[in-house]
C-alpha positions as CSV (number, residue, x, y, z in Angstrom):
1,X,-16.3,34.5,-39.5
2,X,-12.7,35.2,-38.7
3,X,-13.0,39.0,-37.6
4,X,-13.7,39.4,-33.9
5,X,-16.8,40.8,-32.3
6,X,-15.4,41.4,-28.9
7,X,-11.8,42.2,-27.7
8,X,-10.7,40.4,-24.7
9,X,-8.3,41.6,-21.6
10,X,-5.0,40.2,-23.4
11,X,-5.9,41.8,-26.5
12,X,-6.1,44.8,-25.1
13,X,-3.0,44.9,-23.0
14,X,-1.0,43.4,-26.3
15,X,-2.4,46.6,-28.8
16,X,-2.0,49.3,-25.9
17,X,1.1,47.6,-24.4
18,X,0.2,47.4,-20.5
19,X,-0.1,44.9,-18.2
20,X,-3.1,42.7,-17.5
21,X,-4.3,44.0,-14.6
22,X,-4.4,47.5,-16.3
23,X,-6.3,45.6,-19.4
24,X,-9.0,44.6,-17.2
25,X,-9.0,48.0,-15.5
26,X,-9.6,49.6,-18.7
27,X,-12.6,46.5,-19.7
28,X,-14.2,47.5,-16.2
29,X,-14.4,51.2,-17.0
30,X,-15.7,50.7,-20.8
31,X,-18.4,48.2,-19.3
32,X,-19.2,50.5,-16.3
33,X,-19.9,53.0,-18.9
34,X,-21.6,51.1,-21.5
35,X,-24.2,49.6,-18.7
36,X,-25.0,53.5,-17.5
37,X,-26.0,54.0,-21.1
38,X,-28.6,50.3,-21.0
39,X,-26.2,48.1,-22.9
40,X,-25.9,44.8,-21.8
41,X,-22.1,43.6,-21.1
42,X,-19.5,40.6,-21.2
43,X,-17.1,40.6,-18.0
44,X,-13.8,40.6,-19.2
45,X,-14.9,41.5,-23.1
46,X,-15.8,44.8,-24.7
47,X,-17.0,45.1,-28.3
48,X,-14.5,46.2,-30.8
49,X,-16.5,48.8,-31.9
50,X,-16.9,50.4,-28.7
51,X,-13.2,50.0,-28.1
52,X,-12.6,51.8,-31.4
53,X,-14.7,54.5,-30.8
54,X,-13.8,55.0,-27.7
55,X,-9.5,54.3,-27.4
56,X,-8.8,55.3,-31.4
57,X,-12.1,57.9,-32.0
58,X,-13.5,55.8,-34.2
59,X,-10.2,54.3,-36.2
60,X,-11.4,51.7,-38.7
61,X,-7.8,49.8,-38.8
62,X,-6.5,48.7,-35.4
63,X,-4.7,45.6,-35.4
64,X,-4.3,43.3,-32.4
């Protein structure tokens, strides 16, 4: 099971190519809203699914 199920704060600030503390910024906000909506949630990890949807609008090739 080599493919990730959840992108972490470094992965995120390597593919969108900002700093950590704006990584975690952008996990807290993507959490935030994925609780409102009854999801349960990973400090400091978001699903890559979720991040997809959300960041790319649903790109199905995004490396990290």
């Amino acid at each position: 099971m080599d493919e990730k199920i959840y992108y972490s704060a470094e992965d995120i600030a390597k593919m969108l190519g900002v700093s950590m503390g704006k990584a975690y910024k952008i996990l807290r906000e993507m959490n935030k809203d994925l609780a409102s909506k009854g999801f349960l949630t990973i400090a400091g990890k978001i699903p890559v699914e979720y991040f997809k949807e959300k960041w790319y609008g649903g790109a199905k090739e995004v490396s990290a």
